[in-house]
N, C-alpha and C positions, 0 to 999 in steps of 0.2 A: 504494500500500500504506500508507503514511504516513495519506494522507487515509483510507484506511478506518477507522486505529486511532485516530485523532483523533476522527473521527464516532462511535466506539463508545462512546472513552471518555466523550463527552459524554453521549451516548444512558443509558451508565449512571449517572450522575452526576445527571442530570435525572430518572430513576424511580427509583433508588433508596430517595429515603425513601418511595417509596409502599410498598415493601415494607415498610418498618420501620415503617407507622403501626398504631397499634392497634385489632384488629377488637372493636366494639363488639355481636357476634352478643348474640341468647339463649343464655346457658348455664342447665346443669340448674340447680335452686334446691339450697342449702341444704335441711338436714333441718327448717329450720320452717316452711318455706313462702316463703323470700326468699333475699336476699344471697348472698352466695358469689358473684357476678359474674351475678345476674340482673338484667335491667332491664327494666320494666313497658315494653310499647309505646305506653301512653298515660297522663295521667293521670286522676284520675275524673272519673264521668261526677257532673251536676249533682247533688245531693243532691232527691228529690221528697218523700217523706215522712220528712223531719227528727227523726231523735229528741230528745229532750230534754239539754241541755250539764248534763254531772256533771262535780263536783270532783275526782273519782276514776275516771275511768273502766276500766276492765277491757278491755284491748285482746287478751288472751292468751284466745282464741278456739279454741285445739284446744292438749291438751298439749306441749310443745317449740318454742309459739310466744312471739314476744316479747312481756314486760311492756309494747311501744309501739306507735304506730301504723304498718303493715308494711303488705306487700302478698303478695297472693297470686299465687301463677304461672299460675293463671288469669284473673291481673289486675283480681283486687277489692281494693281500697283497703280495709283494716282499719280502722275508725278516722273516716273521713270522713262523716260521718252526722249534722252535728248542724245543718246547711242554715245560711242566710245569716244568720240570726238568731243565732248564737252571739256571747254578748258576750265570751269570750277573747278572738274574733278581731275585734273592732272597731276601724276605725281611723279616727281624726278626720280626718286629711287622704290621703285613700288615694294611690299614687304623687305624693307630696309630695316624691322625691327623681328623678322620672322614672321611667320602665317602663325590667325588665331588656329589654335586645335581644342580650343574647347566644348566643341560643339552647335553644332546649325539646326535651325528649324525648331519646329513648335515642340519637339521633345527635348527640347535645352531652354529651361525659362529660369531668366539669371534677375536677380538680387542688386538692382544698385548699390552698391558701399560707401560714395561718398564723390566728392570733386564737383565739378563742376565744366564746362561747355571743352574749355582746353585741354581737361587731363581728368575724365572718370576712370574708376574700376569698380569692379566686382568677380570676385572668387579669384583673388590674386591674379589677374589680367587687366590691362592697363589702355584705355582707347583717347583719342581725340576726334573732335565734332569737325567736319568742314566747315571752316571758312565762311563759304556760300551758305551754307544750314544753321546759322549761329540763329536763325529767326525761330525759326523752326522746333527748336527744343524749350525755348522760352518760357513754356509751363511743365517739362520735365522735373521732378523729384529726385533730384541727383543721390540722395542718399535711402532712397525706399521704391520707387519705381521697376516693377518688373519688364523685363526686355528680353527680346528675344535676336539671335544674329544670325541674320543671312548670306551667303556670298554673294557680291555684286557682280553679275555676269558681263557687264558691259565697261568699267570704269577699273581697271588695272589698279590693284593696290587700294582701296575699297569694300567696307563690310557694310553693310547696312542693320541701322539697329532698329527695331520695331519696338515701341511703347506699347506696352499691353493695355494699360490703362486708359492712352487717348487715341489709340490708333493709329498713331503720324511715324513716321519714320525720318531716320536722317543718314547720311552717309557720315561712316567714323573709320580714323584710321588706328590699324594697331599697334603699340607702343610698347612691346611686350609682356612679361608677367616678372613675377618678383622669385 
């Protein structure tokens, strides 16, 4: 009897935190088209016919969506459209601090730690905000904000981080880990 309740307590002791982890489902979208605890199943697809890089651009695509670049719950990238050629996103030495390897997509939902537009991290990795994006993250929670990271198929040396909370997304680069 002894031995059963030793065997169980370990039994629960070893799965418990599987219960307690947190499920990273699809939830419904917010009313603009994102965030609220939605997460794009992929990120976008290549850019083929590039539009032209504005200074301004106008990302607010149907009323009630963001002044940024977002996504849709059909998982269109708002926003990503201006193909490899955009000089925002150039970068002289692309993974000049090594590639992130800690994981992409909606099954890696990372923990802001703290910083702010020029130098965040979280799980001891290290990013910075473009330049051009600095608008863009403006209501981020740099120390509590969930986020999620993409590779950026079309802009060399480039991750993209998705805000779980507001839905927007920004281009970051990586700076390594500690």
């Amino acid at each position: 009897m002894k031995n059963s309740i030793e065997l169980l307590t370990v039994g629960l002791i070893l799965f418990l935190p599987v219960f307690g982890q947190e499920r990273h489902a699809e939830k419904p979208p917010a009313a603009h088209g994102g965030g609220g605890g939605f997460i794009p199943r992929r990120g976008p697809a290549p850019t083929r016919n590039a539009g032209p890089a504005q200074d301004h651009p106008n990302f607010s695509d149907k009323a009630g969506h963001p002044e940024a670049p977002h996504v849709h719950p059909n998982g269109k990238w708002i926003g990503h459209d201006t193909g490899r050629d955009d000089a925002h996103y150039h970068v002289d030495h692309p993974w000049e601090h090594g590639r992130f390897n800690g994981g992409f997509g909606r099954g890696h939902v990372w923990h802001l730690g703290g910083g702010n537009r020029e130098r965040f991290w979280f799980g001891g990795f290290y990013f910075s905000v473009a330049a051009f994006d600095y608008a863009f993250c403006d209501g981020w929670l740099w120390d509590s904000d969930q986020i999620v990271i993409y590779e950026d198929p079309d802009h060399i040396g480039w991750y993209l981080a998705y805000n779980v909370r507001l839905g927007t997304y920004i281009h970051v680069l990586y700076l390594g880990n500690n």
